[in-house]
C-alpha positions as CSV (number, residue, x, y, z in Angstrom):
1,X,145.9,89.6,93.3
2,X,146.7,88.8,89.8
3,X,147.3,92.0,87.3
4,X,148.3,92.1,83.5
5,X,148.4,95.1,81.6
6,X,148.2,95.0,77.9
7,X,150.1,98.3,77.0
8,X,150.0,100.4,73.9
9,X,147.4,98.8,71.7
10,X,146.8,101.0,68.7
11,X,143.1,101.0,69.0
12,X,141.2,99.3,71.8
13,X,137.7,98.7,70.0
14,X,135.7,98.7,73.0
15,X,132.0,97.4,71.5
16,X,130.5,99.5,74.3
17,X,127.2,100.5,74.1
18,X,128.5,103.9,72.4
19,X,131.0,102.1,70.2
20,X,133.9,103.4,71.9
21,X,137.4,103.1,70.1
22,X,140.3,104.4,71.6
23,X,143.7,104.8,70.2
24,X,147.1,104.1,71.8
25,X,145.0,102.9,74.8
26,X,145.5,100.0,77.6
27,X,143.7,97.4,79.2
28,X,144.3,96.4,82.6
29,X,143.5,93.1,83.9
30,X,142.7,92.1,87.9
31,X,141.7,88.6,88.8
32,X,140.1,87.8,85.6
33,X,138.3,90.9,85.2
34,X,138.8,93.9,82.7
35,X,140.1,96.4,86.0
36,X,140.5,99.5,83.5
37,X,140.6,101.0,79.9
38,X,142.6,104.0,79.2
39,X,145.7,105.6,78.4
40,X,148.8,105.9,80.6
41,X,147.7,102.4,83.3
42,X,150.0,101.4,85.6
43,X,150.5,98.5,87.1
44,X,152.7,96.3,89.6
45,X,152.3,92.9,88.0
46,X,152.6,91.6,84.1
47,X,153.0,94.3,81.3
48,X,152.1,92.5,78.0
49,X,153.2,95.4,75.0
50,X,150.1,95.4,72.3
51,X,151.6,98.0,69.8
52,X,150.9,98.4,66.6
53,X,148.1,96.2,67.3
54,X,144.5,96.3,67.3
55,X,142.5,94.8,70.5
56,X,139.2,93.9,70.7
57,X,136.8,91.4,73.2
58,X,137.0,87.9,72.4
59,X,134.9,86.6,69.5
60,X,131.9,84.5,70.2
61,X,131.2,81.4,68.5
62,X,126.8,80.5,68.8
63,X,126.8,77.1,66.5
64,X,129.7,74.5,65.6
65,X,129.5,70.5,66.0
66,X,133.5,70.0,67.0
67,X,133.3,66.2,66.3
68,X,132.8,67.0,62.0
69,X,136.3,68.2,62.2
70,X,137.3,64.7,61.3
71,X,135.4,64.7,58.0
72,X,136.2,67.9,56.2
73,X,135.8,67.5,52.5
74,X,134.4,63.9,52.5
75,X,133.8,62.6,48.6
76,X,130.7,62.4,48.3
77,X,129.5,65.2,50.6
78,X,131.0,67.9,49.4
79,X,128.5,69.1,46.6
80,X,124.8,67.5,48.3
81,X,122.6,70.0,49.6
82,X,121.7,69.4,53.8
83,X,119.5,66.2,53.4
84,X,121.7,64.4,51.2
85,X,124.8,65.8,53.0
86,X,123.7,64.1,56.0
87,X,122.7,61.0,54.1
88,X,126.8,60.6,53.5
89,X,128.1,61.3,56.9
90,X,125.6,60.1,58.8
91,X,127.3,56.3,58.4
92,X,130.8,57.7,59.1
93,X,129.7,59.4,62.4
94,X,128.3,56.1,63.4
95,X,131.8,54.7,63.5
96,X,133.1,57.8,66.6
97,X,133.9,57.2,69.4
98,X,135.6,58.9,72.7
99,X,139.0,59.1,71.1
100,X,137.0,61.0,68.5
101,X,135.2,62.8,70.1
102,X,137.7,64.2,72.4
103,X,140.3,64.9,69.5
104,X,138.2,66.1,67.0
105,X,136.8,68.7,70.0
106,X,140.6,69.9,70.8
107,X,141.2,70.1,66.8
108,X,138.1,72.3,66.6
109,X,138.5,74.5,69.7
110,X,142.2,75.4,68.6
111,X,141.4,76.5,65.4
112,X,138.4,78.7,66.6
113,X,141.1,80.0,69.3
114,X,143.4,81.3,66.5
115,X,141.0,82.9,64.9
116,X,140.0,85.0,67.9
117,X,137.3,83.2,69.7
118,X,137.4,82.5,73.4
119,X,134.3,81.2,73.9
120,X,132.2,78.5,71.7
121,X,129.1,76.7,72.3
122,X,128.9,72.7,71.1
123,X,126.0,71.0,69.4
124,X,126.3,67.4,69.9
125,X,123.5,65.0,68.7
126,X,124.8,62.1,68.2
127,X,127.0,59.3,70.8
128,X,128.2,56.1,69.0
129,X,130.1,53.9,71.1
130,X,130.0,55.1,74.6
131,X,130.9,58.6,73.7
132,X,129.6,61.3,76.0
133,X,129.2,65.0,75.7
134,X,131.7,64.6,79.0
135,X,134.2,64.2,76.3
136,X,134.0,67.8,74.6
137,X,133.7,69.4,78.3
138,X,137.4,67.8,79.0
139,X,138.7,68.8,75.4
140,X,137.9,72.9,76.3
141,X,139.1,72.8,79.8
142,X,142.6,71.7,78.1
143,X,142.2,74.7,75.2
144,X,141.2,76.4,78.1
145,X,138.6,78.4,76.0
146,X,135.0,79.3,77.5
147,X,132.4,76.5,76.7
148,X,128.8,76.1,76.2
149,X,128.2,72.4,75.1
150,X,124.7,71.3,74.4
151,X,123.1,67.8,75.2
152,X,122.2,67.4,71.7
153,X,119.6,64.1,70.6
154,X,118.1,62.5,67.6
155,X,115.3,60.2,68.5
156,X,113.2,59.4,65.3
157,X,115.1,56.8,63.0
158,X,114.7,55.9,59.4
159,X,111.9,54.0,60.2
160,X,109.9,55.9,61.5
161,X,110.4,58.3,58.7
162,X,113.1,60.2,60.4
163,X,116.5,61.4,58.8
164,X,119.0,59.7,60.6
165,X,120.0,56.1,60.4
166,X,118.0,54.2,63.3
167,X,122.0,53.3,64.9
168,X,121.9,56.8,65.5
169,X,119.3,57.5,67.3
170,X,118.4,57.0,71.1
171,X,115.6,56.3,73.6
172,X,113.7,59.7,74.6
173,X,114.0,58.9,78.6
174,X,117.3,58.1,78.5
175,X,117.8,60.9,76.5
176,X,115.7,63.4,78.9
177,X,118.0,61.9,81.9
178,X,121.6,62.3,80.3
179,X,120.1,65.8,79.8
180,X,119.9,65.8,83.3
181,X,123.0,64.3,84.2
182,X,125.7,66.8,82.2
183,X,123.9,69.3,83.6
184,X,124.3,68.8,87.6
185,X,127.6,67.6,86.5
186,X,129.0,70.4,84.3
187,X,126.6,73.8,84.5
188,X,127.8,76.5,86.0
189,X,125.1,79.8,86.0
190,X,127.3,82.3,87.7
191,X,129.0,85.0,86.0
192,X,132.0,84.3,84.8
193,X,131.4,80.7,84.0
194,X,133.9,78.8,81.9
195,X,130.8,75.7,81.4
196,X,127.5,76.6,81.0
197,X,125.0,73.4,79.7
198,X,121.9,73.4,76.9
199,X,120.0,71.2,75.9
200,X,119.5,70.5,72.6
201,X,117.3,68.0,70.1
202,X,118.8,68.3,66.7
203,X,116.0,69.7,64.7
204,X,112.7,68.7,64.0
205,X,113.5,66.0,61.0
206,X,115.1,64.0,64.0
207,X,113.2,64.3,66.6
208,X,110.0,63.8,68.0
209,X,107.7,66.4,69.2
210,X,106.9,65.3,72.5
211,X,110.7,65.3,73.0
212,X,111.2,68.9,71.9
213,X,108.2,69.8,74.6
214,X,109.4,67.9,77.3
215,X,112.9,69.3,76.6
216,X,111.9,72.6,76.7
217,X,110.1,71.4,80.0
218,X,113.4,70.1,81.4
219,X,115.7,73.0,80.7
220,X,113.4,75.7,81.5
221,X,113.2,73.7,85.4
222,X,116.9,73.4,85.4
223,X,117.3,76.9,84.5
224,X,119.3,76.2,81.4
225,X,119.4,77.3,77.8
226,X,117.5,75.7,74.6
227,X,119.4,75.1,71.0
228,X,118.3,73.8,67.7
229,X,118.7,73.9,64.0
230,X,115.4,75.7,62.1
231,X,114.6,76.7,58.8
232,X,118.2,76.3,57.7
233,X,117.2,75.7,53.8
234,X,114.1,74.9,51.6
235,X,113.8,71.1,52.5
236,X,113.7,71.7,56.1
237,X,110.6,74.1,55.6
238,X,108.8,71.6,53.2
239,X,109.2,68.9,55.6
240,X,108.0,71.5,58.3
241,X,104.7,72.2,56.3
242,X,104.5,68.9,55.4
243,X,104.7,67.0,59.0
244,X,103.7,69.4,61.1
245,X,100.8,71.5,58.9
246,X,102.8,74.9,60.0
247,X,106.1,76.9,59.4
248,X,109.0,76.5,61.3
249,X,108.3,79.4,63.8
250,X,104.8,78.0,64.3
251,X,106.0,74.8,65.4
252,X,108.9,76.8,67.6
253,X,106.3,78.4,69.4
254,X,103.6,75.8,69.8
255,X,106.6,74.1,71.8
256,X,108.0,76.0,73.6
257,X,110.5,76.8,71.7
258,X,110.8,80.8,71.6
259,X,112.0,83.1,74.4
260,X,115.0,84.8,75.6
261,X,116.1,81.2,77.0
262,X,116.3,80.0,72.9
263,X,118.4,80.0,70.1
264,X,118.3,78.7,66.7
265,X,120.8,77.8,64.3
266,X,120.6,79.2,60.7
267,X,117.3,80.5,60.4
268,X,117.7,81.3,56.4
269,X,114.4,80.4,55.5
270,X,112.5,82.6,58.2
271,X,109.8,84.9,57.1
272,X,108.7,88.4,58.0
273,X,106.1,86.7,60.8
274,X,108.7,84.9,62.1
275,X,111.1,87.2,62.4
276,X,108.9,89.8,64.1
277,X,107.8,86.4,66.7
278,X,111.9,85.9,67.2
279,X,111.4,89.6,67.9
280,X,108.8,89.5,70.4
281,X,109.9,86.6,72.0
282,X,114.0,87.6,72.5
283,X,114.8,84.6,70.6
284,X,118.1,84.2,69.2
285,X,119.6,83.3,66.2
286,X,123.2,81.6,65.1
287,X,123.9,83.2,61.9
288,X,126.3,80.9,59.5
289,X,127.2,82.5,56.7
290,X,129.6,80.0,55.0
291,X,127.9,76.7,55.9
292,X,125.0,78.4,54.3
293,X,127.0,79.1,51.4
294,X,128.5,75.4,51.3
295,X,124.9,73.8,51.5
296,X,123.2,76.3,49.1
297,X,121.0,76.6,51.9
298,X,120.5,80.9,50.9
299,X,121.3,84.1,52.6
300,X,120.0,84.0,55.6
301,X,117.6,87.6,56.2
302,X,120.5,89.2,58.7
303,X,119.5,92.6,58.0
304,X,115.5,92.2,58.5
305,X,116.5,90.7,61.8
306,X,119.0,93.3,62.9
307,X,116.2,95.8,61.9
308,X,113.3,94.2,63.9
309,X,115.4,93.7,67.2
310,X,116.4,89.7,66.8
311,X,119.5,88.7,68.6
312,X,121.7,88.3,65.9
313,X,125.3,85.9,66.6
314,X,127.8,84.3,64.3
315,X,128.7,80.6,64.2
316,X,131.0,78.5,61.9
317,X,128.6,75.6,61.8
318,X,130.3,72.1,62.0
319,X,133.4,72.0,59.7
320,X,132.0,68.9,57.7
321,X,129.5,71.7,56.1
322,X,131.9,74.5,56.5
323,X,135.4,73.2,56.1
324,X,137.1,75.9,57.8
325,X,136.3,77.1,62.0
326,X,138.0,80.9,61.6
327,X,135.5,83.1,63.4
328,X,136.9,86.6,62.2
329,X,136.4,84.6,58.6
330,X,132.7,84.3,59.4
331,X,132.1,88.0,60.2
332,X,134.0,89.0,56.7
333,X,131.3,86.8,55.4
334,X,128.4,87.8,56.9
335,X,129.2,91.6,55.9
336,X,129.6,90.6,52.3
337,X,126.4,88.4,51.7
338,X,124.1,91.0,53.5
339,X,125.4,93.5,51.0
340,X,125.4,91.6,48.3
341,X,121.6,91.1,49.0
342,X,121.0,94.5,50.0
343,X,123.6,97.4,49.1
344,X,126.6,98.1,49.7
345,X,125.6,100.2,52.8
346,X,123.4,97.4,54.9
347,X,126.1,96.0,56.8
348,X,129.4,98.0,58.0
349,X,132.3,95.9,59.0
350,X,132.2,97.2,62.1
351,X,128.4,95.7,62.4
352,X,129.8,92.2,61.5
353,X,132.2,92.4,64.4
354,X,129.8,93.7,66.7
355,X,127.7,90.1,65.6
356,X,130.9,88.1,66.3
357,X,131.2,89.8,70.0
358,X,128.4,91.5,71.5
359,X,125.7,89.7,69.4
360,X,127.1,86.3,70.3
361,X,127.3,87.4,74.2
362,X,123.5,88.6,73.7
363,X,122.8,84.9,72.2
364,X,124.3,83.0,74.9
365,X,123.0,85.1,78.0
366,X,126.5,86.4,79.1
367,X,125.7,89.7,79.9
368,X,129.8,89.5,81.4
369,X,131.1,89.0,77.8
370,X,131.3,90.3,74.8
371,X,132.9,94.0,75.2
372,X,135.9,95.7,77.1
373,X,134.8,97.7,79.9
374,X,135.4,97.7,83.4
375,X,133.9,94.4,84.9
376,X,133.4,92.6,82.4
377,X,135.7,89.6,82.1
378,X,138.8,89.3,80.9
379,X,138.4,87.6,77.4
380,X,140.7,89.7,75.3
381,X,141.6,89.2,71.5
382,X,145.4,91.0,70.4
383,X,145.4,91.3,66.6
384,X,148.7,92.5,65.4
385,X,148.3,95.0,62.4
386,X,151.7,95.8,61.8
387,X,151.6,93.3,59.0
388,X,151.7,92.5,54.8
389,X,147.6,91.7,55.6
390,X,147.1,95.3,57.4
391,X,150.1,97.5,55.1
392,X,148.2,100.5,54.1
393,X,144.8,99.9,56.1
394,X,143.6,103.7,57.0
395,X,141.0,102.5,59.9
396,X,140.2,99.7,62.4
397,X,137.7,98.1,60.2
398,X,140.4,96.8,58.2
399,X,140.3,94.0,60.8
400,X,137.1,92.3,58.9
401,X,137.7,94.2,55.1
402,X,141.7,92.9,55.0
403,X,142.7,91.4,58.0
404,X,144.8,89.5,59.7
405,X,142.5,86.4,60.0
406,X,144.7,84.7,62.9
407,X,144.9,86.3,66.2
408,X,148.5,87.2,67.8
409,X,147.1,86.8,71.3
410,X,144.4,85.2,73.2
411,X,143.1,85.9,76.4
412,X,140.8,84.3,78.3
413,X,139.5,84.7,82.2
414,X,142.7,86.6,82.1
415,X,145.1,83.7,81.4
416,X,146.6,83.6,77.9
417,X,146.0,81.1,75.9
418,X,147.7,81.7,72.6
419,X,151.0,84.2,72.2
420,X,152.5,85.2,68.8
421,X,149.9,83.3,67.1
422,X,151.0,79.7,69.4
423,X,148.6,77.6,71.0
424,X,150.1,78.2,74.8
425,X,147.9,74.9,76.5
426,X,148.3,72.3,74.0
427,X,150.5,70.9,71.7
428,X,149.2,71.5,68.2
429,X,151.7,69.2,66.7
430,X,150.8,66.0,68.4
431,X,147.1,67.0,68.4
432,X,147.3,67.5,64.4
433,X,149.2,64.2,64.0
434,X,146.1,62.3,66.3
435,X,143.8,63.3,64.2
436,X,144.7,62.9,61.0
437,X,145.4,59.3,62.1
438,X,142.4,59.2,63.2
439,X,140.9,60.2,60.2
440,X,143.0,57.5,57.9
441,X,141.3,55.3,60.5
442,X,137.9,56.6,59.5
443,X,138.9,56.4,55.8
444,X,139.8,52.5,55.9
């Protein structure tokens, strides 16, 4: 029986249903599981000191696309709103492969890592040159962070009046049966899980509609998760209304596409009827605040959805549209553009954290993640406040006003993964050399 006590945290910021924080507190950790929380623990096996730091569950990333950490900042890209942003990459994409795939994954996954996350979900849509979602699922089990990968798709090409380049795309059945195969492969549906599988079409600008029924079909038999992109900015509405003769979360529904099961990225552009459907329905929503920003896509209505009852969680988005994958970053962001919307008082920092931890858990249906309380699993983030970042910080909440934005210590499942702000399962050296090479390669 495996035991590690992190002793002497200056606050343990629970994100219990009652919002428990508790100063100069411990956590004790058995077999992967939180054991214990409290003050004065003992224990026979590892004792990790946390003082003068601030601990709180891992954070939860809902929406990234790892492989666009090879093409931050592209020319050309960097000021188009979504269509035209897409327009740019979508030719560079073409040119991944494994290699890519499997790099840009580890690139992504560390940096998410540092910033606090211990688990991320994946939305990958497109697989040039034999490149498989397989090759994300190996890239986390080396992090060793928590992974939800989805079997993203694009099906409808450029000539069939589709977004993406016809390269791109692929057949629907093969599509449908890939789906099938990473799933009995890779899904795991018992608590605890380090894989779970979704499925995933892009959006509706790349896909058909009979593929986003007969996905929803196929994951609902398989007993697995649903993930798109909707309403992320004003084009993707227009083209909504234009193709499809509804909104958005019309054509969600019509599909199959709402439900506890579901969740969509971005969801700026929803309306009141749609929110109160997402409502209904238990549908979720990845919120991502600075891709939003990047794209001039809007400010998504956070606070109407917290209000109604919407699952609410954060993601970075890919880092093609984002730039930068720091989770903690993302929840600073979300508290400032909901108040600079609303007031000053419409989102505490302590909400925004709650988005990057419970919310997320809510998103992803892992009921076993998300706070620190007895039972719950062992995914643990150690944010050291003694600091230039944290000097003179009066409360807790200085973790999302001020900072530190890098996390001392990562734990996940109970195993550490990063310690004194060091990746502890892969060599971020050699990694960062292979893919900037790999980039150059891109650029020539």
């Amino acid at each position: 029986m495996a035991e590690t006590l992190l002793r002497g945290a200056k606050v343990v910021v629970t994100m219990d249903d009652a919002g428990t924080e508790l100063a100069s507190a411990d956590v004790l950790i058995r077999d992967g599981v939180i054991a214990a929380v409290g003050q004065g623990l003992t224990t026979t096996g590892t004792v990790h000191s946390a003082a003068g730091c601030v601990i709180t569950p891992g954070l939860i990333n809902t929406h990234h696309h790892l492989y666009q950490t090879l093409t931050r900042a592209v020319p050309g890209g960097q000021d188009a709103l979504l269509f035209g942003w897409l327009r740019t990459l979508y030719p560079i994409w073409a040119k991944f492969g494994p290699e890519e795939m499997f790099i840009s994954a580890q690139a992504g996954l560390v940096e998410l890592a540092l910033s606090g996350c211990t688990l991320s979900s994946d939305h990958l849509y497109l697989y040039p040159n034999g490149a498989r979602l397989d090759d994300t699922i190996a890239a986390a089990a080396e992090v060793g962070l928590r992974f939800h990968p989805t079997r993203g798709a694009m099906s409808i090409g450029e000539s069939d009046g589709g977004l993406p380049p016809d390269a791109l795309v692929e057949r629907e059945d093969a599509i449908l049966n890939d789906c099938i195969r990473v799933i009995d492969a890779f899904h795991d549906p018992r608590p605890g899980a380090m894989v779970r599988v979704g499925v995933a079409p892009c959006s509706p600008f790349s896909v058909s509609t009979d593929l986003m029924r007969n996905a929803a079909l196929l994951a609902r038999d398989k007993g697995v998760m649903l993930h798109t992109h909707l309403a992320e900015n004003d084009e993707d509405v227009a083209y909504s209304l234009e193709r499809f003769g509804c909104r958005p979360g019309q054509y969600a529904e019509d599909l199959g596409w709402t439900g506890p099961d579901v969740w969509h990225a971005h969801c700026v552009k929803l309306d009141a009827g749609e929110i109160d459907l997402f409502a209904r329905s238990g549908t979720g929503v990845a919120h991502c605040p600075c891709s939003n920003c990047r794209l001039g896509s809007g400010i998504a209505p956070v606070r109407a959805m917290r209000d109604a009852g919407v699952n609410v969680g954060l993601g970075v988005d890919g880092s093609a549209s984002n730039d930068s994958g720091n989770l903690i970053g993302e929840a600073r962001q979300a508290m400032l553009l909901q108040r600079v919307q609303n007031g000053a008082d419409k989102m505490s920092a302590r909400e925004a954290l709650r988005l990057a931890t419970r919310g997320g858990a809510a998103v992803l249906g892992r009921d076993d993640l998300g706070q620190i309380a007895t039972g719950k699993r062992a995914d643990l983030a150690i944010w050291d406040v003694s600091g230039i970042e944290s000097a003179g910080s009066w409360d807790a909440a200085a973790l999302v006003l001020a900072g530190p934005t890098r996390v001392r210590d990562l734990f996940v499942e109970g195993r550490q993964v990063v310690g004194n702000g060091r990746m502890l399962t892969v060599d971020t050296a050699a990694l960062t050399l292979r893919q900037n090479r790999l980039a150059r390669a891109l650029m020539d």
